[in-house]
C-alpha positions in Angstrom: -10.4 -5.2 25.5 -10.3 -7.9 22.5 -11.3 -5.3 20.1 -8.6 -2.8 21.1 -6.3 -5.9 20.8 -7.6 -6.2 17.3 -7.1 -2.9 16.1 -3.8 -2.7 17.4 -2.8 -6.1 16.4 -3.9 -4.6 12.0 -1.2 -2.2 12.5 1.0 -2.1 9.6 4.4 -1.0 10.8 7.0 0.4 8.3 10.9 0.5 9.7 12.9 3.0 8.5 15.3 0.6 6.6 12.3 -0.9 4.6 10.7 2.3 3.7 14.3 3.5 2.5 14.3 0.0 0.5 10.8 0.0 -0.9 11.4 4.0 -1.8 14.6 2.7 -3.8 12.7 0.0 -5.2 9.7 2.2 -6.2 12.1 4.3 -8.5 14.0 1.5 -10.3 10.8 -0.7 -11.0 8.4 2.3 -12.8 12.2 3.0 -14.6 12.5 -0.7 -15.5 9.3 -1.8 -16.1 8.7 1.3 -19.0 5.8 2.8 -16.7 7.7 6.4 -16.8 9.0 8.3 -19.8 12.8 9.6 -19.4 14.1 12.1 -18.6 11.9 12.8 -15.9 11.9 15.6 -13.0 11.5 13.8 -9.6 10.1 15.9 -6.6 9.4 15.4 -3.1 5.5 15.5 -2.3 5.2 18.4 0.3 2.4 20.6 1.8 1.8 23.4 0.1 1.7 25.6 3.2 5.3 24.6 3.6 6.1 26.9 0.6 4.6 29.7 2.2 1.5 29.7 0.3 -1.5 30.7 2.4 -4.6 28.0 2.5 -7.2 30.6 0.4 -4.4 30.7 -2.0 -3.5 27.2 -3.0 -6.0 26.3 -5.1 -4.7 28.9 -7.7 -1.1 28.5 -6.8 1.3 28.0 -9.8 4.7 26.0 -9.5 7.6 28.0 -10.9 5.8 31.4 -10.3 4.7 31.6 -6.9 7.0 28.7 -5.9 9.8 26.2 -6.7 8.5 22.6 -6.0 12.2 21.6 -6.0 13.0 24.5 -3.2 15.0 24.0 0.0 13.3 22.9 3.0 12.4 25.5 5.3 10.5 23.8 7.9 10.9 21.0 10.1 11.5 17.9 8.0 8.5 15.2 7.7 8.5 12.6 4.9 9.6 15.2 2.3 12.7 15.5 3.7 13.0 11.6 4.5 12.3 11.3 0.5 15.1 13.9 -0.7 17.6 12.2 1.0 16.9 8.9 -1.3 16.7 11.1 -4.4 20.2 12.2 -3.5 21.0 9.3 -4.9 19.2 9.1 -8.0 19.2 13.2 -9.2 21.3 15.5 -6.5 20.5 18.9 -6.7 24.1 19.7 -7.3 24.0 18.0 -10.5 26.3 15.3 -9.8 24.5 12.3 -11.0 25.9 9.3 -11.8 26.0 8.1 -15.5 23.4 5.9 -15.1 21.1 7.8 -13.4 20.8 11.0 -16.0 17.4 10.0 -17.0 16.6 11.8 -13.3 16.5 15.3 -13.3 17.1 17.0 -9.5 14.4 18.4 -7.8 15.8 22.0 -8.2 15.7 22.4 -12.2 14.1 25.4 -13.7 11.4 25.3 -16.5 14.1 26.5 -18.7 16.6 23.5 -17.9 13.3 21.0 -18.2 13.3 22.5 -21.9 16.9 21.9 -22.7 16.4 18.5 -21.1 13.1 18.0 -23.3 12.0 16.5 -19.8 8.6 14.0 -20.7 7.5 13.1 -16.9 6.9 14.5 -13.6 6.8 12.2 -10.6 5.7 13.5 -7.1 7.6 10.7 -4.6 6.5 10.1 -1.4 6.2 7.4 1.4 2.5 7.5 1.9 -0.7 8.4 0.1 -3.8 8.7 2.7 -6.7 10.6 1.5 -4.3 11.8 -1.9 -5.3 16.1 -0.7 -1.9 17.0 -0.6 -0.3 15.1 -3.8 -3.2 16.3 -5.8 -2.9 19.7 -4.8 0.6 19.7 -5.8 -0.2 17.7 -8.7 -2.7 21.1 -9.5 0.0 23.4 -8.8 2.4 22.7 -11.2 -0.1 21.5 -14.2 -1.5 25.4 -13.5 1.7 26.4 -15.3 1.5 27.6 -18.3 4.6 25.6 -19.8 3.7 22.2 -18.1 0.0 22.7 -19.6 1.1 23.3 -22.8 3.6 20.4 -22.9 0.9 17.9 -21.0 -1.7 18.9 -23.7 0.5 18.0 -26.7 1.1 14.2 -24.9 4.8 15.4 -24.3 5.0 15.3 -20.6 3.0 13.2 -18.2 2.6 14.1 -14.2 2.8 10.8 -12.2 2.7 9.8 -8.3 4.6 7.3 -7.0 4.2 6.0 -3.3 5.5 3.1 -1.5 2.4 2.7 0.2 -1.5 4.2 -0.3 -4.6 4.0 0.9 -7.4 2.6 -1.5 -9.3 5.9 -1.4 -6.7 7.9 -1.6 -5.1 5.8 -4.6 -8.5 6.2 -6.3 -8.7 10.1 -5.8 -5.8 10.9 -7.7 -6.1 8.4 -10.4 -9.6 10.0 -11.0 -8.1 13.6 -10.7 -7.4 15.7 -13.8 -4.1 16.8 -12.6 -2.3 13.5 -12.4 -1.4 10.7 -15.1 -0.9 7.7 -13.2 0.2 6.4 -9.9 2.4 3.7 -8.7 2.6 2.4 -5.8 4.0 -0.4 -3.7 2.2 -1.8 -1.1 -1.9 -1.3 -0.1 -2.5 1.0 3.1 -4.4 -1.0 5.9 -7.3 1.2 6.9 -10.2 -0.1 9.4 -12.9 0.2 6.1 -10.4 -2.2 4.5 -9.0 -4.4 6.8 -12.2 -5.6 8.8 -14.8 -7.0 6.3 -17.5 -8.2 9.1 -20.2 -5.3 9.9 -20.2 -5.9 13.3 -16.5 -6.0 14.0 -16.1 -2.4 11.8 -18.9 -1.4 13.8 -17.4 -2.4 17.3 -14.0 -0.4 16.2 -15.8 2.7 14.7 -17.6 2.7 18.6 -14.1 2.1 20.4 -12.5 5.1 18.6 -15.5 7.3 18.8 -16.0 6.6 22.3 -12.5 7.3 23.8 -11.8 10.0 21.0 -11.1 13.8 22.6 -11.9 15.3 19.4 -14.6 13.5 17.8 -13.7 15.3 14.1 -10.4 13.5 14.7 -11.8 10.1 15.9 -11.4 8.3 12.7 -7.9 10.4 11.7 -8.1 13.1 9.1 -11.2 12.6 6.2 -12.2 10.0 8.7 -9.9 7.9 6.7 -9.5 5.0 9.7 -5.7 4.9 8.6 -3.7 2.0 10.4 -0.3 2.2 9.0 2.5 3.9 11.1 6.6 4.0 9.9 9.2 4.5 12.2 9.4 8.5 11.1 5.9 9.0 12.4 2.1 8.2 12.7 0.6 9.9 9.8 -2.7 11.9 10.9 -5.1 10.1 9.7 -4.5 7.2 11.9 -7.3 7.3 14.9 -6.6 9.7 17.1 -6.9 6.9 20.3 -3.8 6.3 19.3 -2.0 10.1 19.0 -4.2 12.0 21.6 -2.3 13.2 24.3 -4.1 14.2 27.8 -4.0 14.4 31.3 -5.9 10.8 31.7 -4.9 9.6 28.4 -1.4 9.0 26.6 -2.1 7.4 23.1 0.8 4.4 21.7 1.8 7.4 19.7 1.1 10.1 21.6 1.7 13.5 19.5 2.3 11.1 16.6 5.9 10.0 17.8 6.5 6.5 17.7 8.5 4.9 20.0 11.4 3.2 19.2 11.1 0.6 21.6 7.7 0.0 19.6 9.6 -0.6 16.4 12.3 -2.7 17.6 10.0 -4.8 19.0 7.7 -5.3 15.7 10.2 -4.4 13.4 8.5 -4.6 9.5 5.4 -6.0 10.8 2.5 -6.5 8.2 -0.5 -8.3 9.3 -2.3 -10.5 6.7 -5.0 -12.7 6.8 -4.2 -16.8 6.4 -6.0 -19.0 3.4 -8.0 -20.4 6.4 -9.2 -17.4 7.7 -9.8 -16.0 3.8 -11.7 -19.2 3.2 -14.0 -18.9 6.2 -14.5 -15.2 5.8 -16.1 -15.9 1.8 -17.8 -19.0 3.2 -15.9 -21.8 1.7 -15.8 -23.2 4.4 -15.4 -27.0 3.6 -11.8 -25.0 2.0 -10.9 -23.9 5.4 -11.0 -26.6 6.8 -9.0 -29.0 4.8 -6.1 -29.9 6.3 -4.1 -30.7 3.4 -3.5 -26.8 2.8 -0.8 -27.1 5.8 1.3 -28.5 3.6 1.2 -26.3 0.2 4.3 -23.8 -0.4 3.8 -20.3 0.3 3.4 -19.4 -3.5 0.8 -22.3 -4.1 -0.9 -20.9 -1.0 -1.1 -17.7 -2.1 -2.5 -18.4 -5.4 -4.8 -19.9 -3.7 -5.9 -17.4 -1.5 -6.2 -15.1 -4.8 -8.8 -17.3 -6.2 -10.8 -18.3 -3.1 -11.0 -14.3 -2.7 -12.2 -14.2 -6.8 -14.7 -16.3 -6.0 -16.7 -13.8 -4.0 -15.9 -10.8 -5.5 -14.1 -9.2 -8.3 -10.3 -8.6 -7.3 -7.8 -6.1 -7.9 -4.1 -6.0 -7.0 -4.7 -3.3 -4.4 -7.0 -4.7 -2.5 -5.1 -8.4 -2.6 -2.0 -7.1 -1.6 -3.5 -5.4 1.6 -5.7 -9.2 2.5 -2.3 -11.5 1.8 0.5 -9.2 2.9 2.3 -8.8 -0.3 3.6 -5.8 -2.2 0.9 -4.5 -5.4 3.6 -6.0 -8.1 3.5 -8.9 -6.7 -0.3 -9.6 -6.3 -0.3 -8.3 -9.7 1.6 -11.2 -10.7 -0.3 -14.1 -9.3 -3.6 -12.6 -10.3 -1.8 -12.9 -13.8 -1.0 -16.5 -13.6 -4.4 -17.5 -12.5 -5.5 -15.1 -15.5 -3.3 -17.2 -17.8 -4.3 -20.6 -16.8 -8.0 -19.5 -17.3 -9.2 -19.2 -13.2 -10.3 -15.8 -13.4 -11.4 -13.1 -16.5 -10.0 -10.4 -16.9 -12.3 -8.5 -14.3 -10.7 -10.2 -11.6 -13.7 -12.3 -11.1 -13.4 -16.7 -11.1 -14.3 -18.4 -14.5 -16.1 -21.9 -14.0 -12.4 -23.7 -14.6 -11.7 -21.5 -11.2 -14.7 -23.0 -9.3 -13.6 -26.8 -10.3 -10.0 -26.2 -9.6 -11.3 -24.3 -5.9 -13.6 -27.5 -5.7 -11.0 -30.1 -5.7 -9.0 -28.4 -2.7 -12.3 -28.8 -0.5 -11.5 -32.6 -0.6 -9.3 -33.9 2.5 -7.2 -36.8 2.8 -8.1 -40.0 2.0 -8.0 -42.3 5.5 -8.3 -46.2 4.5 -8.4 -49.0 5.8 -8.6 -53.0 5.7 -11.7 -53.1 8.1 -10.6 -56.9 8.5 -12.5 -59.2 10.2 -12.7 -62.0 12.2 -9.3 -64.1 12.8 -6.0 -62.8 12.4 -3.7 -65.6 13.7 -2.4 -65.9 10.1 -0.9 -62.9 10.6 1.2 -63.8 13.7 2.8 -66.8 13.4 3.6 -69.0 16.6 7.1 -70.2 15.9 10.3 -69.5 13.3 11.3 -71.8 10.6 
């Protein structure tokens, strides 16, 4: 029973007003921040299958010629179609864009309109990025085209994927892959591998999910990725399937992957994170954890913290720190930058020995003192008023 609590309690739960936010805020920070060249096309990520391709065919299928990667939606509407309504914002397939939003271009151009444009970028958009299969075969797909090849191999077009969130694995897949150029993302993707660091707690949930799993290829969710992120759209299908199964005896939280709304109205944006204390105990600082004085640090000083007791017993990332303190990637970037710049960790992530002195002097508590007086104290109290 507590470790069913557990693994229910490391959901990551994504309302629909926050993923419409962070999907807004994905596209205006890789504009801002110079990380995409302009113009750029901007498509939905979507199955390949939904295009009508057949599965022996898609490793060999080519965007513009056995398919438009920008073409109507004709099946029943998952993520893709949750992420073309925010690109009607930004690049509407009708052409209206606003003035300052031309550096888009909609979904629906043609090669030959991505030629007039002298288009430099491709970004595949979507909300989630499990095991990274279906952007990268996508990604494949439209670098198979003859025109896109050619422009990629002169450095005049780059292909990109951009997700508000992504599991590590998955985020490591594509940025390895030889179709795709880079790949932003917002937030870290809880998954069981990531979330519980103890052996015999990851051990104790790989048994629950195994053991009341129908379909034992499904009991870890798809590529036995152990997903544990849900939005209020759906449950993606890598979550474990003790969770979306659907029987006679048995009716997962999210049974056929629906999620209830009562669920999210209840939780709202939950993200579950894991407290300094708790950080501090895990990497065995434990004299750290224990300090009392961290109660009363601000939130940033306790996270920068938490970044460099982390450091201390591993080389960090900005993935993996955003997932542990429940912050977006950008953001985690930016205090492992400041603890970079004030000379607490190298440039590997890892803590320098002016890290271990500054982590030193928050292991000491409070200083309690007193007069330990002794002996009389009626000079203290005197017996009548002048």
């Amino acid at each position: 029973m507590a470790t069913a609590t557990l693994l229910i309690d490391s959901l990551r739960v994504l309302g629909l007003s926050a993923l419409w936010a962070k999907l807004q805020q994905l596209l205006d920070d890789v504009a801002e921040a110079g990380s995409i060249e302009f113009p750029a096309l901007v498509v939905p990520e979507r199955n390949l299958g939904h295009f009508g391709i057949a599965a022996p065919d898609r490793a060999t299928a080519v965007a513009w010629r056995d398919f438009h990667p920008g073409a109507p939606l004709n099946v029943t509407p998952g993520s893709d179609g949750f992420v073309g309504m925010v690109l009607r914002d930004y690049a509407p397939a009708d052409g209206s864009r606003r003035s300052s939003n031309d550096r888009w271009i909609p979904a629906n151009a043609e090669i030959d309109t991505l030629r007039a444009a002298r288009c430099r970028s491709i970004v595949i958009l979507t909300d989630f990025v499990g095991t990274g299969a279906q952007a990268e075969a996508l990604a494949g797909a439209i670098v198979r085209n003859k025109t896109i090849s050619s422009w990629r191999s002169l450095h005049l077009m780059n292909v990109h994927v951009a997700a508000v969130a992504g599991q590590q694995s998955g985020i490591d897949r594509l940025r390895e892959s030889r179709y795709v150029d880079a790949v932003h993302v917002v937030e870290s993707a809880p998954t069981i591998w990531t979330t519980f660091q103890d052996p015999d707690l990851q051990c104790a949930i790989v048994n629950l999910c195994s053991t009341y799993s129908i379909k034992r290829k499904m009991a870890l969710g798809y590529g036995d990725s152990g997903g544990l992120l849900i939005t209020e759209r759906g449950a993606p299908n890598n979550l474990p399937s003790v969770f979306t199964q659907r029987t006679p005896t048995w009716k997962g939280l999210f049974a056929e992957r629906k999620v209830p709304q009562e669920f999210v109205r209840e939780l709202g944006d939950y993200r579950p994170s894991e407290h300094l204390e708790a950080i501090a105990e895990r990497v065995g600082q434990l004299r750290l954890g224990r300090n009392e004085r961290l109660q009363s640090m601000r939130q940033s000083s306790r996270r920068l913290l938490s970044v460099l007791t982390l450091a201390s017993d591993t080389a960090v990332a900005p993935l993996a720190l955003a997932e542990s303190i429940g912050i977006d990637v950008q953001e985690a970037d930016a205090y492992l930058g400041t603890l970079r710049d004030w000379g607490f960790v190298n440039d590997s992530g890892r803590i320098t020995d002016d890290g271990r002195r500054e982590l030193a002097a928050h292991k000491r508590g409070r200083r309690r003192t007193t007069a330990d007086l002794q002996g009389s104290s009626e000079s203290y109290y005197p017996l009548s008023l002048r």
